[in-house]
TORMAR-875101 format. One record per residue: x, y, z of N, C-alpha, C, O in turn. Coordinates in steps of 0.05 Angstrom, whole numbers, padded with zeros to 5 digits, always signed. Atoms other than C-alpha are relative to their C-alpha. Layout:
<nodes>
XYZXYZXYZXYZ...
</nodes>
This chain:
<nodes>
-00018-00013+00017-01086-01442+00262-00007+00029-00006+00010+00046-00011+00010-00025+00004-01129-01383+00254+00012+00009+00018+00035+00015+00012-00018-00018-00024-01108-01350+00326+00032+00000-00013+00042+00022-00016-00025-00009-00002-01036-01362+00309+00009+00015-00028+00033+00017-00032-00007-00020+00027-01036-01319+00238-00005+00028+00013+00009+00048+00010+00012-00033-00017-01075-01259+00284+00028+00011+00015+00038+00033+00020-00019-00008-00020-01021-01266+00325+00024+00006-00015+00029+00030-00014-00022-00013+00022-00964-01255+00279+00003+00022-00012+00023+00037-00014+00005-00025+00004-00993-01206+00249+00000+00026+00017+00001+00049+00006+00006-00009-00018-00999-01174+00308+00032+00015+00014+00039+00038+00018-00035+00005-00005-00921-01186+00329+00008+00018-00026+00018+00040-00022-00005-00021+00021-00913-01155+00253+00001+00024+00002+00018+00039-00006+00009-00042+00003-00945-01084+00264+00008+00007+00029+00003+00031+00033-00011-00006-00020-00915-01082+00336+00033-00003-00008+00044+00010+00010-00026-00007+00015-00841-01085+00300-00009+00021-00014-00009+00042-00002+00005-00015+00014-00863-01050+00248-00003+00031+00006+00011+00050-00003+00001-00026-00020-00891-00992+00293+00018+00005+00018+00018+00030+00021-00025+00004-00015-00833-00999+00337+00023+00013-00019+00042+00025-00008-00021+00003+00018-00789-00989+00278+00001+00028-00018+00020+00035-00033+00013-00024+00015-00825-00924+00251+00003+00023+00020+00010+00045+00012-00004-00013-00025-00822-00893+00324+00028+00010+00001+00031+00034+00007-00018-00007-00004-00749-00893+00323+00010+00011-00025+00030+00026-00021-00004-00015+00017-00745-00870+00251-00013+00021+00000-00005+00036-00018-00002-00032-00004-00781-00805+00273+00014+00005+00021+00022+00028+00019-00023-00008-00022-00735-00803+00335+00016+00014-00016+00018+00039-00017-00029-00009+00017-00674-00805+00285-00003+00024-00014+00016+00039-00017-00005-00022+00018-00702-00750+00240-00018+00026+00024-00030+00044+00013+00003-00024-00011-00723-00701+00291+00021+00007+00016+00027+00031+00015-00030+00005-00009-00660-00715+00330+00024+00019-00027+00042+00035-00022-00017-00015+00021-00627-00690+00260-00007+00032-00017+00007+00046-00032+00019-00028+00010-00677-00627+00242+00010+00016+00029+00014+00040+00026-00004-00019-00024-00658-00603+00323+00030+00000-00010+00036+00024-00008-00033+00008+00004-00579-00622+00303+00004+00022-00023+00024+00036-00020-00005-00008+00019-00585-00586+00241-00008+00035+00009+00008+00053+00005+00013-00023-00003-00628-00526+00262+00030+00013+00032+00032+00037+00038-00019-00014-00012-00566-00515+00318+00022+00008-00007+00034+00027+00002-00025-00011+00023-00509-00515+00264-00009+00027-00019+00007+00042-00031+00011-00029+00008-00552-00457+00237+00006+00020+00012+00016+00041+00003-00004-00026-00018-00548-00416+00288+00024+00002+00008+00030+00025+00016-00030-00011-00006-00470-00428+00304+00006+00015-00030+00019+00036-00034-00020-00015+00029-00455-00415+00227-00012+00035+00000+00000+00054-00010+00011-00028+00000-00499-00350+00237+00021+00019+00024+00035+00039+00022-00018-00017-00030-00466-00330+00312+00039+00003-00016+00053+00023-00011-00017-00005+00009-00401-00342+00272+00002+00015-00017+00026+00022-00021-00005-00016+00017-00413-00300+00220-00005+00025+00007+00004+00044-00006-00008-00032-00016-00431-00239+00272+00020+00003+00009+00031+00025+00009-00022-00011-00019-00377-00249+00311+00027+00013-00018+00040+00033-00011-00011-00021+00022-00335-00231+00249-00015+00025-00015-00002+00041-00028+00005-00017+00005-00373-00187+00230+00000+00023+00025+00002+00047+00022-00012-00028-00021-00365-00147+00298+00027-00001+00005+00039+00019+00015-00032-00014-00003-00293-00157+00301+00009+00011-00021+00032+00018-00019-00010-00020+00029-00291-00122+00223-00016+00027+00018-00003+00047+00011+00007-00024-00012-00330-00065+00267+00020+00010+00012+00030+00032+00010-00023-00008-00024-00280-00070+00322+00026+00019-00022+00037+00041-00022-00034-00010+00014-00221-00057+00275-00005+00017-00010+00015+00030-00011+00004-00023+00010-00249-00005+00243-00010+00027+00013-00013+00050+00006+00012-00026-00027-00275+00033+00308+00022+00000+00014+00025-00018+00030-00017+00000-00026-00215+00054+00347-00014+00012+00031-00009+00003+00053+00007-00005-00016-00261+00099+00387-00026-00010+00020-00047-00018+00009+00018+00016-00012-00301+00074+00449-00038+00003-00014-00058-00011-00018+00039-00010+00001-00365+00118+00432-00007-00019-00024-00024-00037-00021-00002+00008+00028-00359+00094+00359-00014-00040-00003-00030-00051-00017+00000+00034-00007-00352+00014+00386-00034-00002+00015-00052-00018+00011+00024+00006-00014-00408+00022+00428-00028+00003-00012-00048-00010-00007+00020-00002+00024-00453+00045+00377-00002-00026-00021-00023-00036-00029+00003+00019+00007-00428-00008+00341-00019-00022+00008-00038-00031-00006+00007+00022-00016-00447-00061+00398-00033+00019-00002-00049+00002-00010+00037+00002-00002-00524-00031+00399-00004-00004-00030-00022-00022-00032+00009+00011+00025-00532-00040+00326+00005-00031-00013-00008-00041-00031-00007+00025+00008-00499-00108+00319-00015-00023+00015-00014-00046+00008+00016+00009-00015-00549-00129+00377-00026-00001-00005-00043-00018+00001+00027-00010+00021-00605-00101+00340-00007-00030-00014-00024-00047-00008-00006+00024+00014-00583-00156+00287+00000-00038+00012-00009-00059+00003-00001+00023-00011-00567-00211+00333-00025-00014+00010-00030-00038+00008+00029+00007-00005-00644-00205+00365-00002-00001-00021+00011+00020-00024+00012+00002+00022-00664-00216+00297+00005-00025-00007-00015-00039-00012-00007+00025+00017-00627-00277+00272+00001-00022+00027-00009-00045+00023+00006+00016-00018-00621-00311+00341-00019-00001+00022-00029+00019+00032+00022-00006-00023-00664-00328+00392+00012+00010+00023+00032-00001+00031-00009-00019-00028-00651-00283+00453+00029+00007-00002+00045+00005+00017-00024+00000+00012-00591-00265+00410+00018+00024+00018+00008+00044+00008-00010-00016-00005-00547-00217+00448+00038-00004+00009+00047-00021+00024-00024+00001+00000-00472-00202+00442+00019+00028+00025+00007+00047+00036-00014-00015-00007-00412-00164+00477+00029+00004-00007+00039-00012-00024-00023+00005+00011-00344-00144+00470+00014+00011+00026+00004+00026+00043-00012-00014-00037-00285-00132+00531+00031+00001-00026+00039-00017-00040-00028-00005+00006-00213-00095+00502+00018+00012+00017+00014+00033+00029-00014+00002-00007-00161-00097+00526+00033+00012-00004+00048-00008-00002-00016-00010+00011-00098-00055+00506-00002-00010-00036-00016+00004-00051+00008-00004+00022-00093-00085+00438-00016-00025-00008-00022-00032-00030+00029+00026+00008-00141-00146+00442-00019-00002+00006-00021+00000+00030+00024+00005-00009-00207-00156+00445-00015-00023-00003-00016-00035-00025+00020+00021+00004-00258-00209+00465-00028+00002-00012-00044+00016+00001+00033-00001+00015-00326-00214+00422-00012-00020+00009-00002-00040+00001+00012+00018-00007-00376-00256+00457-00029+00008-00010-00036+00032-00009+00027+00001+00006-00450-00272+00431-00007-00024+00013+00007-00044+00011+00015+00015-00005-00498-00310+00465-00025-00007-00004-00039+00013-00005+00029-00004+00007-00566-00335+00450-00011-00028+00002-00002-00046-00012+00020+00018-00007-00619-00387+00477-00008-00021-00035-00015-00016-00058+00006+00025+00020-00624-00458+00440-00021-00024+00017-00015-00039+00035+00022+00015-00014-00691-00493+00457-00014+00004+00021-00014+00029+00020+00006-00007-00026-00723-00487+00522+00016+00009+00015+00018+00033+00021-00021-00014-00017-00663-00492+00567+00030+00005-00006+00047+00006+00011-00029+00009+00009-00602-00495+00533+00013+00036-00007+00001+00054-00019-00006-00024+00015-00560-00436+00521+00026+00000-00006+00042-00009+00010-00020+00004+00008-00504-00430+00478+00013+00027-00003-00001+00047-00001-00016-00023-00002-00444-00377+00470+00022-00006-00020+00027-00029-00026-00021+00003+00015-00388-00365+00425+00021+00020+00005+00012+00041+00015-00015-00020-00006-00327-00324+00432+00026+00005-00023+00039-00011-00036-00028-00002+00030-00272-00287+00382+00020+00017+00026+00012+00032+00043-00024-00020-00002-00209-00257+00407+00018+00009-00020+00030-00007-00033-00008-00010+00023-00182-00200+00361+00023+00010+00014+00021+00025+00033-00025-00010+00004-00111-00189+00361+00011+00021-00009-00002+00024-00030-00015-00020+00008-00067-00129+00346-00024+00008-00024-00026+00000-00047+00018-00016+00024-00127-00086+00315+00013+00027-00002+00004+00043-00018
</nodes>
């Protein structure tokens, strides 16, 4: 009877450990999940904030100065944060891109209308 209590116990802390393993899965799974909704709510809030540039820069030199200072910004808050913009008579596209994790890289894009 002795062996078969060791052994239960045994079966116990092998669930148990089993069961602890996948509850740090789940919460690092949700710290990487969370730490990437950071960085869109951030890339979203440059990309308005360079299309309030855009609209207020009609001229190229002006815009372009913009785009190196708003890149300035972007290396700062994202990792390998860098943005662009392409216009078009009266629209323009705002794209930022910037490195999520080792290989992953993510992008976002605005198109600004009749500025």
């Amino acid at each position: 009877m002795k062996g078969f209590a060791l052994i239960e116990i045994l079966v116990a802390l092998l669930i148990i450990s089993m069961s602890l393993i996948g509850i740090v899965g789940m919460q690092l799974t949700t710290l990487r999940n969370a730490e990437e909704s950071y960085q869109q709510s951030l890339a979203v809030v440059q990309l308005a904030a360079m299309s309030d540039r855009l609209r207020a820069n009609h001229a190229v030199t002006a815009r372009d100065r913009e785009l190196i200072s708003w890149n300035v910004i972007n290396a700062r808050l994202l990792p390998k944060g860098v943005g662009s913009y392409h216009c078009n008579n009266n629209t323009c596209k705002v794209t930022l891109k910037w490195e999520f994790g080792k290989l992953q890289q993510a992008s976002l894009s605005l198109r600004i209308g009749e500025y």
